[in-house]
C-alpha positions in Angstrom: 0.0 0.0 0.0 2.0 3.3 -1.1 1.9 6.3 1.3 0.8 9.9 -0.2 3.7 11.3 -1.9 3.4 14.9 -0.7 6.4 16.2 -2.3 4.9 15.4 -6.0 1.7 17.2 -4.5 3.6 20.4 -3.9 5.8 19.6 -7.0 8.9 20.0 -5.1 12.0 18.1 -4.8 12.8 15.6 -1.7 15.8 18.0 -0.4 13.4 21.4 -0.5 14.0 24.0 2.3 11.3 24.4 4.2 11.0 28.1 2.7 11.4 26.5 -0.5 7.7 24.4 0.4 6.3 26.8 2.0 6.9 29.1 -1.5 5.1 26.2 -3.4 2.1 25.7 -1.0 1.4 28.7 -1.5 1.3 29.3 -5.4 -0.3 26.2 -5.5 -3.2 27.4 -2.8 -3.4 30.5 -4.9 -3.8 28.7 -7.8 -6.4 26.3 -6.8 -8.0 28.0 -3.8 -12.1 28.0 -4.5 -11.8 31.9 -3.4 -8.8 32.6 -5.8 -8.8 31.8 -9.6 -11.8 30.2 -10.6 -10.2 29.2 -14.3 -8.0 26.7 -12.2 -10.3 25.8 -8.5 -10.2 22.6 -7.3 -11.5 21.3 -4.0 -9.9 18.0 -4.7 -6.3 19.4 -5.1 -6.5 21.9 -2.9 -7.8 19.4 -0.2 -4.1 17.1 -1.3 -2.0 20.4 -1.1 -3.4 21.1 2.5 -2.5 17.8 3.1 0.4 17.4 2.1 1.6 21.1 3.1 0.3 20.1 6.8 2.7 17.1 6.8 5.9 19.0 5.2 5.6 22.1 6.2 6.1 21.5 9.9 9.9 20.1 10.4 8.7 17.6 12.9 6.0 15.4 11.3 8.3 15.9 7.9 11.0 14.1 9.3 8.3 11.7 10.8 7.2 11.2 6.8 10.4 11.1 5.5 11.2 7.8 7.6 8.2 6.4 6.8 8.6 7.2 2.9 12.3 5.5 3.3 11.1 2.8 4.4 8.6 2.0 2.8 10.6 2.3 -0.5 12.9 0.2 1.2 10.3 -2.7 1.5 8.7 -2.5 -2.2 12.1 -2.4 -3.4 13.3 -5.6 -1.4 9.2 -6.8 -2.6 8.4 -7.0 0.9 5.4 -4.4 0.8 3.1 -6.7 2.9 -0.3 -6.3 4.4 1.2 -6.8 7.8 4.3 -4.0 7.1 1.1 -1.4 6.0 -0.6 -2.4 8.9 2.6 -1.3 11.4 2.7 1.8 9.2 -0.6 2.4 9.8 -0.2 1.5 13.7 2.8 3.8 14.7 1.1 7.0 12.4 -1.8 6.2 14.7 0.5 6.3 17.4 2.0 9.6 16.6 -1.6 11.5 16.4 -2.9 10.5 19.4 1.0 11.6 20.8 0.6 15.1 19.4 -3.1 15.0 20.1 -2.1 14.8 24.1 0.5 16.7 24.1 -1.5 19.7 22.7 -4.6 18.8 25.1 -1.7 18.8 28.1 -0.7 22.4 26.5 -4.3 23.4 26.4 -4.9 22.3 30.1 -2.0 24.1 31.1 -3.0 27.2 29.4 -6.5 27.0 31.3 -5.4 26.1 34.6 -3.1 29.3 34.8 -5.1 31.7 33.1 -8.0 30.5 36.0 -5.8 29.8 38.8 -3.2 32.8 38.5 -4.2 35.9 35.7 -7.4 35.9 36.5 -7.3 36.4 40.3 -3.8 38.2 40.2 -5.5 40.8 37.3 -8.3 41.1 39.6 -6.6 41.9 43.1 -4.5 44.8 40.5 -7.5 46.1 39.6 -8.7 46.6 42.6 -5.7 48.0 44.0 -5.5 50.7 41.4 -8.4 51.8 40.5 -9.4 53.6 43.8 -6.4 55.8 43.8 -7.6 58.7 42.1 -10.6 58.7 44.3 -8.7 58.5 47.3 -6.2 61.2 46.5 -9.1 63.3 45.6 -10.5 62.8 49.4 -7.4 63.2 50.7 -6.7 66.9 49.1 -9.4 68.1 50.6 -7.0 68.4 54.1 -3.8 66.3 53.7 -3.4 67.6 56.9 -7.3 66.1 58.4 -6.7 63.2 60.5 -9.5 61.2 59.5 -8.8 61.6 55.9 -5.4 60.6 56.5 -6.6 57.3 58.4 -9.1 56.5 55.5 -6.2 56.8 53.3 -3.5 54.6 55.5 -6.4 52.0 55.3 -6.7 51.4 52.1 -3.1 51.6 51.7 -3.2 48.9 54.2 -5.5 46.9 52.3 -3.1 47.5 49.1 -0.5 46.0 50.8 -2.5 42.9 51.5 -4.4 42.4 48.1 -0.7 43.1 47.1 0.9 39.9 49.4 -1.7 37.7 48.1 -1.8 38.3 44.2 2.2 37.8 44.9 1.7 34.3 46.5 -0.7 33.2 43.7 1.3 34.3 40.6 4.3 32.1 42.1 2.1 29.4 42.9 1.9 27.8 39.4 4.6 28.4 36.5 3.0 30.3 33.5 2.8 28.3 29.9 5.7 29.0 27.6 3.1 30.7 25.4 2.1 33.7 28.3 5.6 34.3 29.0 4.7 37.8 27.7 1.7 38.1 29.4 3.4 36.6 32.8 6.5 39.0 32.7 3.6 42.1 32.3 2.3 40.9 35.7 5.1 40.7 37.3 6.4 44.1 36.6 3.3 45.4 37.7 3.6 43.8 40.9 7.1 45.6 41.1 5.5 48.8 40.2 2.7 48.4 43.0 5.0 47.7 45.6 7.2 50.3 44.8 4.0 52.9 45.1 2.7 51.7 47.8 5.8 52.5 49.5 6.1 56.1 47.9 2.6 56.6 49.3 3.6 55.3 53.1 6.2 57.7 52.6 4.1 60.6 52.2 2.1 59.7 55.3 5.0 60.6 57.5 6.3 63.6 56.2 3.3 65.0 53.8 6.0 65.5 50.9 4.0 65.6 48.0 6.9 64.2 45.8 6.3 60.9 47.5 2.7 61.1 46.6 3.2 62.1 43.0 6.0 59.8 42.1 3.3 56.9 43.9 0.7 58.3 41.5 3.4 57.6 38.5 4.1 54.2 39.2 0.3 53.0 40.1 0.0 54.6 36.3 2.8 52.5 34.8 1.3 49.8 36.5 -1.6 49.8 35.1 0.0 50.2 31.7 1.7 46.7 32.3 -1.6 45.4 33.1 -3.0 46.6 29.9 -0.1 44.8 28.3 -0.6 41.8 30.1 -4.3 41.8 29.1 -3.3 42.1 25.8 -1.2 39.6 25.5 -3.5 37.0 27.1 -6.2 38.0 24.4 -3.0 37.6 21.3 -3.3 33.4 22.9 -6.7 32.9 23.9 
């Protein structure tokens, strides 16, 4: 039973770059794409260049096909193309599927369980952190100097500081997915950025300098700017 022969399909030679293939899919896709030339469609040979292109145009399952093509032409040659050689062919490329098949269910769980466990919670807590500021500050203008206002303020920044400890223990409680490294290295900078205003702010409780309480209002703003990035990136996956 001979295998596909993908490299005719794409009319390229055995030893074509990757490039080279990926060149040839695609003037052949053009060529016979439904929604391209209709002189030259053809669901049947654009359905075999698919094919064929999703086999050699990943490096992984062409090398796969490539020792499978070998051998095979190995077996017809030495006239030993038997029902029971196709039917290990056909038993180790069902093998392979359902290997790629879990590993990208395993990515996919991954993926989920952290976007649930840790960006979702940790984005939250930020949130909630920074988007009272402006509000308090406001209150607090009224009289820096008022002692209750001044308490009201210490108490959220209080709270801060706790939301703060806890998103903190949650983003290092799972490792992020290779694929929300971006996203993860956004929330972690913001963290960085929080902590770092918080302790501006605490600063301006004791001596009423208002550079502490600007240069807190910058850094709650360029956290929040990570956060945004973060949030982007998650939406670039999902």
């Amino acid at each position: 039973m001979a295998i596909s022969d993908h490299y005719r399909t794409l009319n390229v030679n055995p030893t074509a770059t990757q490039e080279e293939i990926k060149r040839a899919y695609r003037r052949l896709a053009k060529q016979f794409h439904p929604d391209g030339n209709r002189e030259t469609a053809n669901h049947e040979k654009i359905a075999n260049v698919n094919a064929a292109y999703e086999v050699l145009g990943d490096p992984d399952s062409r090398r796969s096909y490539d020792h499978q093509r070998q051998y095979h032409a190995q077996l017809e040659s030495a006239g030993f193309a038997t029902e029971e050689s196709t039917r290990e062919q056909r038993n180790a490329a069902a093998q392979a599927r359902y290997r790629q098949q879990r590993a990208a269910r395993q990515t996919d769980e991954q993926l989920h369980l952290w976007l649930n466990r840790v960006y979702t919670p940790v984005s939250r807590m930020i949130q909630q952190i920074l988007k009272p500021i402006r509000d308090q500050i406001d209150d607090l203008s009224a009289d820096p100097f008022d002692d209750e206002l001044m308490a009201d303020f210490q108490t959220y920044l209080e709270d801060c500081r706790d939301r703060l400890s806890r998103a903190e223990a949650i983003f290092r409680s799972l490792p992020n997915p290779p694929s929300l490294a971006g996203a993860a290295a956004s929330l972690y900078h913001c963290l960085n950025q929080i902590n770092d205003g918080i302790e501006q702010f605490e600063f301006y409780t004791l001596n009423y300098d208002e550079y502490y309480l600007h240069t807190g209002q910058e850094l709650f703003r360029i956290a929040a700017g990570l956060r945004r990035e973060a949030q982007s990136g998650v939406k670039n996956i999902t």
